[in-house]
ZAPA-674357 format. One record per residue: x, y, z of N, C-alpha, C, O in turn. Coordinates in Angstrom, 3 decimals. Example, Ala and Ser with C-alpha at 12.3 -4.5 7.8 and 13.67 -1.06 7.14 Angstrom:
<recs>
<rec <13.190; -5.690; 7.800>; <12.300; -4.500; 7.800>; <13.200; -3.300; 7.800>; <14.236; -3.319; 8.465>>
<rec <12.850; -2.250; 7.080>; <13.670; -1.060; 7.140>; <12.900; 0.030; 7.870>; <13.409; 1.138; 8.039>>
</recs>
This chain:
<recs>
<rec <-54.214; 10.913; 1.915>; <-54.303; 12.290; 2.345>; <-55.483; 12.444; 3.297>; <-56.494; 11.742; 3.273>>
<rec <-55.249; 13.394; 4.094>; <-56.231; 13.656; 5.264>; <-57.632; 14.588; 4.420>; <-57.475; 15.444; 3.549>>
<rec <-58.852; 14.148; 4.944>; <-59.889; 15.242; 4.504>; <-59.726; 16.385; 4.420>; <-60.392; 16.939; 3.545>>
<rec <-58.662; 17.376; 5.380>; <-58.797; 18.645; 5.185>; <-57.944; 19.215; 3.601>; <-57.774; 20.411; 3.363>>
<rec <-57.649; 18.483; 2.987>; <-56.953; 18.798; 1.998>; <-55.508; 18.988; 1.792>; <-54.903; 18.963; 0.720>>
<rec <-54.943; 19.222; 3.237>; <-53.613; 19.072; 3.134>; <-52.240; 18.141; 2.116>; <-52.773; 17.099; 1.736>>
<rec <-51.185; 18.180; 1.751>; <-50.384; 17.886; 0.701>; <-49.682; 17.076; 1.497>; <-49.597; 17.161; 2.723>>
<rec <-49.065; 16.116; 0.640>; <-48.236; 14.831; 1.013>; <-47.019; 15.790; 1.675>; <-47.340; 16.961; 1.473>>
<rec <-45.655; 15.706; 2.439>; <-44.594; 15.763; 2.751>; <-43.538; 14.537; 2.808>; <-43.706; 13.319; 2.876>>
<rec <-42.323; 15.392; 2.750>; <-41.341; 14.464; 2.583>; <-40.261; 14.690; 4.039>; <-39.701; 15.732; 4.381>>
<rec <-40.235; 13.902; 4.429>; <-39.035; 13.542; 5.789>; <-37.494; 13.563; 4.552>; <-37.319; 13.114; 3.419>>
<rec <-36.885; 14.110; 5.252>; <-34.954; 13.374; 5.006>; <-34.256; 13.715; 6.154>; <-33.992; 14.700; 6.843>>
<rec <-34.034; 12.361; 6.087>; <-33.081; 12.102; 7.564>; <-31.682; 12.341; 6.466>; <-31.454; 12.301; 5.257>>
<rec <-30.976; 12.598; 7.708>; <-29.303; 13.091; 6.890>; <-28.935; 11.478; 8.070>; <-29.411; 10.874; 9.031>>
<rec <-27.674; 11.447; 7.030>; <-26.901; 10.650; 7.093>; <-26.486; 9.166; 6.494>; <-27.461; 8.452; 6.724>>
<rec <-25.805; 8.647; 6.048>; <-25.266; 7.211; 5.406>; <-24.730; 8.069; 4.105>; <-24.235; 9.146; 4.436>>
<rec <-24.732; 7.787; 2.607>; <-24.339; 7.877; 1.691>; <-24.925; 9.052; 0.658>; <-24.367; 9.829; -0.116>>
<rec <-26.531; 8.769; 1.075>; <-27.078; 9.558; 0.530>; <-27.610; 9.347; -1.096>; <-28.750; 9.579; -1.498>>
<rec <-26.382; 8.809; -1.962>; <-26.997; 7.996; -3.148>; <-27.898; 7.079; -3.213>; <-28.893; 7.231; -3.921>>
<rec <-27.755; 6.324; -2.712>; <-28.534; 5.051; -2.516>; <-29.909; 5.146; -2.282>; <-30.826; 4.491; -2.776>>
<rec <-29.937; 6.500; -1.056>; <-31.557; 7.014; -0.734>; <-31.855; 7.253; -2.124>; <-32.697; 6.589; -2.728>>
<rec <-31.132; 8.259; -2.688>; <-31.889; 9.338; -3.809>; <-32.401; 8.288; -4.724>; <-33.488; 8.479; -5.269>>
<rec <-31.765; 7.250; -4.939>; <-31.972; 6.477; -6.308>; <-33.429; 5.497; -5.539>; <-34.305; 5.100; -6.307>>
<rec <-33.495; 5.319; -4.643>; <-34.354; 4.698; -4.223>; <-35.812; 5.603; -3.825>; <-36.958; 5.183; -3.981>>
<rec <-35.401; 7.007; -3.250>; <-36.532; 7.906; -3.583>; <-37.041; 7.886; -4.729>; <-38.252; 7.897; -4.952>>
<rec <-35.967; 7.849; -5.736>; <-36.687; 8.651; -7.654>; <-36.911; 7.036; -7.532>; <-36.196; 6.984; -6.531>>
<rec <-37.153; 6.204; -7.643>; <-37.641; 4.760; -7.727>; <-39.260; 4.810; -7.525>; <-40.178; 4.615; -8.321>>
<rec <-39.236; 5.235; -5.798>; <-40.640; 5.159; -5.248>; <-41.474; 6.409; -5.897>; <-42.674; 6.374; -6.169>>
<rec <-40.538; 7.596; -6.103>; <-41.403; 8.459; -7.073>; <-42.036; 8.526; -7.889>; <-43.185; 8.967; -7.870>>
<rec <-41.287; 7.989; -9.063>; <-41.788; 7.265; -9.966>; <-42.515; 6.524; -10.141>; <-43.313; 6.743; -11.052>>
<rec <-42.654; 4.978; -9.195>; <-43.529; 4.479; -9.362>; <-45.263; 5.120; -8.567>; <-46.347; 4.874; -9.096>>
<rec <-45.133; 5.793; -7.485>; <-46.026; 6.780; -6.928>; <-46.347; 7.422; -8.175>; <-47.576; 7.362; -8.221>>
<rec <-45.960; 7.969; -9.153>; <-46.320; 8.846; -10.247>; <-47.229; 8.417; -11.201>; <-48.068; 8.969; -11.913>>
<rec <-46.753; 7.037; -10.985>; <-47.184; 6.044; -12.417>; <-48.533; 5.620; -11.732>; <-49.412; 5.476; -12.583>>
<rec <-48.999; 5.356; -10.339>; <-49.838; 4.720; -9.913>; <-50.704; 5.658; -9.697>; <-51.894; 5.341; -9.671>>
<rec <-50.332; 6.966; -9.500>; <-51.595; 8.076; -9.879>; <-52.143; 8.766; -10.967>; <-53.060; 9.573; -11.116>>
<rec <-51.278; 8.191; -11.716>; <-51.186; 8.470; -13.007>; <-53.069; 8.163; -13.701>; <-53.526; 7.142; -13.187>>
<rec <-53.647; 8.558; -14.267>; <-54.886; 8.211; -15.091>; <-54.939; 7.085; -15.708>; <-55.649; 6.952; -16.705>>
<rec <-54.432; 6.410; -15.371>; <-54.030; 5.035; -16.733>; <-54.471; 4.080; -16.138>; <-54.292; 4.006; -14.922>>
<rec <-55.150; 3.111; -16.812>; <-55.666; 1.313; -16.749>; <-54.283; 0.858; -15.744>; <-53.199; 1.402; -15.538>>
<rec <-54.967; -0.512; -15.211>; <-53.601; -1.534; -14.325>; <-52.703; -1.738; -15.227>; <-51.513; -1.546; -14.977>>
<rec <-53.238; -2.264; -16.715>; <-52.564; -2.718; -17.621>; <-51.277; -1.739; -17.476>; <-50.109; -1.882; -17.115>>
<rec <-52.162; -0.570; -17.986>; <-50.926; 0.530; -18.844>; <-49.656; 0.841; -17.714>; <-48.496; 0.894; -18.124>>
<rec <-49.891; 0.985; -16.660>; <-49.490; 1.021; -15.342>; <-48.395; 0.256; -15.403>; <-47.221; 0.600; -15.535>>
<rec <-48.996; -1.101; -15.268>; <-48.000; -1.938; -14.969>; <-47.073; -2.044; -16.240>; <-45.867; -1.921; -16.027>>
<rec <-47.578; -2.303; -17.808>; <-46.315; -2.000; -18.871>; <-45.252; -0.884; -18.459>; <-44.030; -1.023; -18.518>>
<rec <-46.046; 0.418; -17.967>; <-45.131; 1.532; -17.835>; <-44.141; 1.110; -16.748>; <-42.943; 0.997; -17.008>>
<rec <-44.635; 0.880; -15.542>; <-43.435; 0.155; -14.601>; <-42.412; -0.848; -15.122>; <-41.189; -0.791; -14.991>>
<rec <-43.119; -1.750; -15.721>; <-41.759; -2.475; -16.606>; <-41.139; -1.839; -17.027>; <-40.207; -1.596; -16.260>>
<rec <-41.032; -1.026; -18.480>; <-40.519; -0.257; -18.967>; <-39.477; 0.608; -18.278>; <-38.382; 0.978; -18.701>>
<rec <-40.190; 0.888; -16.895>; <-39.163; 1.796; -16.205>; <-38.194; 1.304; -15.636>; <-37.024; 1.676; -15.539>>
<rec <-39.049; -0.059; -15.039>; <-38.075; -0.640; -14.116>; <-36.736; -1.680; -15.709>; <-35.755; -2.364; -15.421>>
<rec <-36.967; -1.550; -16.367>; <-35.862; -2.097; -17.893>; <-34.594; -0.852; -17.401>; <-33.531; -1.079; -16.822>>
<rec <-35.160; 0.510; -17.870>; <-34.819; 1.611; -18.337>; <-33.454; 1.529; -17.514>; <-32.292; 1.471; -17.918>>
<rec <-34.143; 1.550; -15.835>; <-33.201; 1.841; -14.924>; <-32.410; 0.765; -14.452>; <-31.558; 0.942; -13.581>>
<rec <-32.684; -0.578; -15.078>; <-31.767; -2.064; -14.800>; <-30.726; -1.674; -15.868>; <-29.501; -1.612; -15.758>>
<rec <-31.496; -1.435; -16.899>; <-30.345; -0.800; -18.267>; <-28.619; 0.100; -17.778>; <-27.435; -0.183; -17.957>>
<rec <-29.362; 1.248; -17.111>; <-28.734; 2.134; -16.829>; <-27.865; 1.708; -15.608>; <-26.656; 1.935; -15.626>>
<rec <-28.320; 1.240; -14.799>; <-27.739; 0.498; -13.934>; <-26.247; -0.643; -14.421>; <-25.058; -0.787; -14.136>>
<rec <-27.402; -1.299; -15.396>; <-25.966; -2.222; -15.621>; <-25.148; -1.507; -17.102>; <-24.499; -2.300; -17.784>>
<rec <-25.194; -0.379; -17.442>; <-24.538; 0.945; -18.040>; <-23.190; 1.091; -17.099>; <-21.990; 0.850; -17.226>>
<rec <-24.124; 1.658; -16.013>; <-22.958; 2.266; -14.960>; <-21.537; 1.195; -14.113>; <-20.371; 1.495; -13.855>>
<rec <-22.160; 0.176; -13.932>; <-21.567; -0.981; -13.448>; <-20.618; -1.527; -14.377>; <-19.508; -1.809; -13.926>>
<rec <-20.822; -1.701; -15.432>; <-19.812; -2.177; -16.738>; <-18.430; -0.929; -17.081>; <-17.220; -1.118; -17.208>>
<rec <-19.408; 0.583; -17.162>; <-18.534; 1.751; -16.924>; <-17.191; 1.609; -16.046>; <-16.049; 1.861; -16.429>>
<rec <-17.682; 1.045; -14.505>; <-17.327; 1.599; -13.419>; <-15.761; 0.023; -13.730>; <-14.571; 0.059; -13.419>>
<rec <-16.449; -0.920; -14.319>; <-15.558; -1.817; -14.526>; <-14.382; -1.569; -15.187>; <-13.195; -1.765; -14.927>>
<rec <-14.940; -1.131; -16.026>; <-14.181; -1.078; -17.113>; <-12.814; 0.264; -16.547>; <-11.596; 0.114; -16.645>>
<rec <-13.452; 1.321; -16.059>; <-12.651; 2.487; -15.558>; <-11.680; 1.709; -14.704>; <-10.489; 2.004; -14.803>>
<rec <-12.112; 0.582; -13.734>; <-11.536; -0.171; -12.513>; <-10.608; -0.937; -13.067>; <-9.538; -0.833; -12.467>>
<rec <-10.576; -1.865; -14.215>; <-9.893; -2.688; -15.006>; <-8.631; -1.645; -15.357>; <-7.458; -1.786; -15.011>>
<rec <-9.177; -0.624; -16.097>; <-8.012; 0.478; -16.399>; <-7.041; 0.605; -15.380>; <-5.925; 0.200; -15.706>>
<rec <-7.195; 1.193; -13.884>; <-6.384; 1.959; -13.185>; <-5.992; 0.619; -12.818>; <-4.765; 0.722; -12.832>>
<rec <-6.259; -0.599; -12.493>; <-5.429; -1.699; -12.018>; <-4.808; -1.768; -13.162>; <-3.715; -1.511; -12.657>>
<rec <-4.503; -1.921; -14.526>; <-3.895; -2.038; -15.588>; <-2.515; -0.941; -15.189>; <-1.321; -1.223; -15.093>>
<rec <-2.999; -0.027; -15.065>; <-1.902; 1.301; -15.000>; <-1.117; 0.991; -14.149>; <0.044; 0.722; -14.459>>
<rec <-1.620; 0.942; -12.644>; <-1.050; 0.151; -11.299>; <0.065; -1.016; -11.887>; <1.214; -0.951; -11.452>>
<rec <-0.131; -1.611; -12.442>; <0.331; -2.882; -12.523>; <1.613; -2.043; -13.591>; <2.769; -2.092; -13.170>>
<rec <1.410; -1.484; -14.610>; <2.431; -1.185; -15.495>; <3.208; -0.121; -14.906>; <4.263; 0.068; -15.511>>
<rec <2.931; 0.959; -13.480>; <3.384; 1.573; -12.988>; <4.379; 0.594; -11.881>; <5.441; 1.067; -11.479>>
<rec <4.104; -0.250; -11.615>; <4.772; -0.880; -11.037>; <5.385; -1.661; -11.314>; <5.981; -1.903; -10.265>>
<rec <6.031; -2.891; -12.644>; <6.353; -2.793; -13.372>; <7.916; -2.039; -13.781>; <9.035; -2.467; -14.065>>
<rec <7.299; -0.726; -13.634>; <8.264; -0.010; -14.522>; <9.173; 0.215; -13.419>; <10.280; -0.315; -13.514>>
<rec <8.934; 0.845; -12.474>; <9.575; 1.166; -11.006>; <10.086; -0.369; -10.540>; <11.000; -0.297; -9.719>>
<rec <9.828; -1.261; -10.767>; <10.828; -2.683; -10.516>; <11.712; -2.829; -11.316>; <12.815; -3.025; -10.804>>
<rec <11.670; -2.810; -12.464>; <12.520; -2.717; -13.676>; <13.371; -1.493; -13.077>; <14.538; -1.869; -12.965>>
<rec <13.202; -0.098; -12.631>; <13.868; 0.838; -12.346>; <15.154; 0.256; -11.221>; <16.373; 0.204; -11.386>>
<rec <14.332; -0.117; -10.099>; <15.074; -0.665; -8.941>; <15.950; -1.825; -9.429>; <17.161; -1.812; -9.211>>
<rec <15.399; -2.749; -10.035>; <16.703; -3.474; -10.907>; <17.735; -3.188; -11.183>; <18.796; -3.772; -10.962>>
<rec <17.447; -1.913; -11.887>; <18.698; -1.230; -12.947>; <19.723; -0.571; -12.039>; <20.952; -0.559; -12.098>>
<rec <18.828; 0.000; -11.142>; <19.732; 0.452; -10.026>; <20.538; -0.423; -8.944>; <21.574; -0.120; -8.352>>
<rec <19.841; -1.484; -8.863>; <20.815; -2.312; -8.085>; <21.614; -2.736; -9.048>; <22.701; -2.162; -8.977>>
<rec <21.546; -3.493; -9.919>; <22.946; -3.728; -11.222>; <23.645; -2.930; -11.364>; <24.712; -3.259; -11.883>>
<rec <23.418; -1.191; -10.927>; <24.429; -0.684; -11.496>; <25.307; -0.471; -10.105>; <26.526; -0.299; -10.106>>
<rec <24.443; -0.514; -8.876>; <25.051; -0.570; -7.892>; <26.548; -1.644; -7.066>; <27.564; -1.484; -6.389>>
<rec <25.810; -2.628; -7.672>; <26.955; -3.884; -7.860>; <27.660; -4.057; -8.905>; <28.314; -5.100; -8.914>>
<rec <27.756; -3.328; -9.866>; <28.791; -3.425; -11.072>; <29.719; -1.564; -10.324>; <30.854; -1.403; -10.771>>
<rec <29.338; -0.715; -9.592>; <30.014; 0.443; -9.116>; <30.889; -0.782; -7.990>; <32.103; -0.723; -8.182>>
<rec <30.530; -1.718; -7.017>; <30.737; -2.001; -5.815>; <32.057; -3.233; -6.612>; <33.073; -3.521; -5.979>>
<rec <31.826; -3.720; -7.796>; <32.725; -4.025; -8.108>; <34.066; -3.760; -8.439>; <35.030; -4.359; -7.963>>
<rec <34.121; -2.595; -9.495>; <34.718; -1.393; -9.931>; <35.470; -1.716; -9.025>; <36.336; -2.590; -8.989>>
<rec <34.873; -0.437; -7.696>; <35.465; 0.017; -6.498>; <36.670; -1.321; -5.730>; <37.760; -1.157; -5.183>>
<rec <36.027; -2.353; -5.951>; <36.761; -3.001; -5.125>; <38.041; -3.624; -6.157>; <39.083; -3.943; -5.584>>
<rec <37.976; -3.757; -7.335>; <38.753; -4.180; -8.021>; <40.346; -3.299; -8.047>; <41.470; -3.713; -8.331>>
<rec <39.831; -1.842; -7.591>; <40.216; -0.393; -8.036>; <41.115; -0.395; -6.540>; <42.308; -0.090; -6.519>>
<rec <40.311; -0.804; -5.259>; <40.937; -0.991; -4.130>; <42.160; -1.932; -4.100>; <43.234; -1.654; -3.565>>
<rec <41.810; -3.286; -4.857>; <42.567; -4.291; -4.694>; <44.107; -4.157; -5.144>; <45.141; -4.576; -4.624>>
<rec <43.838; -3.340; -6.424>; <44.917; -2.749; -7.590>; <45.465; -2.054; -6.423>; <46.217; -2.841; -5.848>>
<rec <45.403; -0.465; -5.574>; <46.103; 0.146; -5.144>; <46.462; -0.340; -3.889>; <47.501; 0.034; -3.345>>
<rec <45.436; -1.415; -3.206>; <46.440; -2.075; -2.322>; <47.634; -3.041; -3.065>; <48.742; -2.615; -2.739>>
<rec <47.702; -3.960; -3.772>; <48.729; -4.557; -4.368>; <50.029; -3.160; -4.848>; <51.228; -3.329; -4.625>>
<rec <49.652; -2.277; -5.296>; <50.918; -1.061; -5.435>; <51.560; -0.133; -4.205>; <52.650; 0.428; -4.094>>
<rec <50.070; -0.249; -3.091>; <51.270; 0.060; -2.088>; <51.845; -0.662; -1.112>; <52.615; -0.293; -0.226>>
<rec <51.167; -2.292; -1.481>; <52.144; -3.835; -0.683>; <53.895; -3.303; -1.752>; <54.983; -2.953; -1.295>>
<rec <53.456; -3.466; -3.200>; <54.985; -3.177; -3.468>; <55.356; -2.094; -3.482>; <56.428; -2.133; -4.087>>
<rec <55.118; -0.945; -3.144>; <55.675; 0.291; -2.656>; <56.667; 0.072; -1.601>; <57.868; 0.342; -1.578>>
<rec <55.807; -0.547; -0.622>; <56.574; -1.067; 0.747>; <57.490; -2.074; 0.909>; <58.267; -2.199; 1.855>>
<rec <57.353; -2.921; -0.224>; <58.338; -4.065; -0.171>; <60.035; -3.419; -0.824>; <61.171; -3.840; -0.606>>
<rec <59.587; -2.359; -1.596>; <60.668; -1.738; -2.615>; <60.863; -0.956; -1.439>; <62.032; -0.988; -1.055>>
<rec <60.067; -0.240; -0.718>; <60.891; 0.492; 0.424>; <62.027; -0.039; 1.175>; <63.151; 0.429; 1.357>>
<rec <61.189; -1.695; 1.777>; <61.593; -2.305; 3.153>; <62.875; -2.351; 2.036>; <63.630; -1.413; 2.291>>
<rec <63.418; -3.251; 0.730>; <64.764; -3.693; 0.465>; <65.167; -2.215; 0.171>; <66.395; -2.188; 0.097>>
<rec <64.797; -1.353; 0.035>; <65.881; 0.082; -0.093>; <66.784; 0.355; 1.051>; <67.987; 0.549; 1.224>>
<rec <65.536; 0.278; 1.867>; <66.168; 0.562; 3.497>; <67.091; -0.926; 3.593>; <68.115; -0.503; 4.129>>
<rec <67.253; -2.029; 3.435>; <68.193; -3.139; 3.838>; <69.334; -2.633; 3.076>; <70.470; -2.514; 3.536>>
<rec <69.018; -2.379; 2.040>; <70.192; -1.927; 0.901>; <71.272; -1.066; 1.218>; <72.487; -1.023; 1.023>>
<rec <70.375; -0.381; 1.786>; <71.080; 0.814; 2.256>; <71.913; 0.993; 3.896>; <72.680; 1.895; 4.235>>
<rec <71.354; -0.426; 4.861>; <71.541; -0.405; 5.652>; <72.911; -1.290; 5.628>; <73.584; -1.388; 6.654>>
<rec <73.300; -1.937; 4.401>; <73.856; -2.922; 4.687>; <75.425; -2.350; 3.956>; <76.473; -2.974; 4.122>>
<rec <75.339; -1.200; 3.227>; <76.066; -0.118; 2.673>; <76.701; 0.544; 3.357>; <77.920; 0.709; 3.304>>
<rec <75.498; 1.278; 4.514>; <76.628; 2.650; 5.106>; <77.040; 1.835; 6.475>; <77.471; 2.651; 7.290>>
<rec <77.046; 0.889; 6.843>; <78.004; 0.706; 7.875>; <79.484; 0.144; 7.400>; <80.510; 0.099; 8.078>>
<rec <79.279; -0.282; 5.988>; <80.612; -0.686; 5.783>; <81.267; 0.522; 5.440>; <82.447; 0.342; 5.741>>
<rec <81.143; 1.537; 5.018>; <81.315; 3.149; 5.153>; <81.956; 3.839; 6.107>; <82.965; 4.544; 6.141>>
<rec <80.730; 3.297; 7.273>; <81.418; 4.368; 8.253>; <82.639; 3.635; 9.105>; <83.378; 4.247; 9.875>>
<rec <82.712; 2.312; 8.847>; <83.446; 2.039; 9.727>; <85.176; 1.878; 8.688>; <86.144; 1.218; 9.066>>
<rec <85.103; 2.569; 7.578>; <86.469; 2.703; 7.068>; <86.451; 4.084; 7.094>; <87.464; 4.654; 6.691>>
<rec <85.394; 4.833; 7.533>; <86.034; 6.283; 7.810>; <86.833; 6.569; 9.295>; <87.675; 7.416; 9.593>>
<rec <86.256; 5.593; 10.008>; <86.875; 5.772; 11.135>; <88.337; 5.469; 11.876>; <88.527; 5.831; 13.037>>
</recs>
């Protein structure tokens, strides 16, 4: 601090993430706190350990958290997807057991109207081979 008595200030630049500063501000705060603090090097420096434990603690708290939450939604992902393959499966099986059906169903009514037509074509011979002997004793 300057002789005239004036008070420390703080700069913040904006921009990047912004977490990362804060946790690294309350870091330097803290330890700034501890080092003006009234206390022996000793006590000082135990207390910085301590802090710096506290917040490795918490740290690897949050990281195991963040895992564990991360492990989850890939778990879900995976069984959501999963289920929607199994879905699309079912739907194509049922799609090719319809495409079968259909064609079996086609095959049947083409074979009934091949003999529709075959019973036609000999009706018409039948018949053709009938009325001329007909007309020509009516005449």
């Amino acid at each position: 601090m300057s002789e005239r008595g004036e008070s420390p200030y703080i700069i913040v630049e904006k921009g990047g993430s912004g977490f990362g500063s804060f946790v690294l501000g309350a870091l330097l705060g803290a330890g700034v706190a501890l080092l003006l603090a009234p206390r022996s090097g000793e006590e000082t420096q135990a207390e910085l350990k301590a802090q710096a434990r506290k917040w490795k603690g918490i740290a690897e708290e949050r990281v195991r958290d963040a895992s564990r939450a991360l492990g989850q939604r890939v778990d879900d992902a995976r069984e959501e997807l999963h289920s929607r393959v199994d879905d699309v499966r079912g739907a194509i099986d049922s799609g090719r057991q319809a495409a079968r059906d259909a064609r079996g169903d086609l095959e049947r009514r083409l074979e009934q109207t091949k003999a529709a037509y075959r019973a036609g074509i000999d009706a018409a011979r039948t018949a053709a081979r009938e009325v001329p002997g007909d007309a020509d004793s009516e005449s």
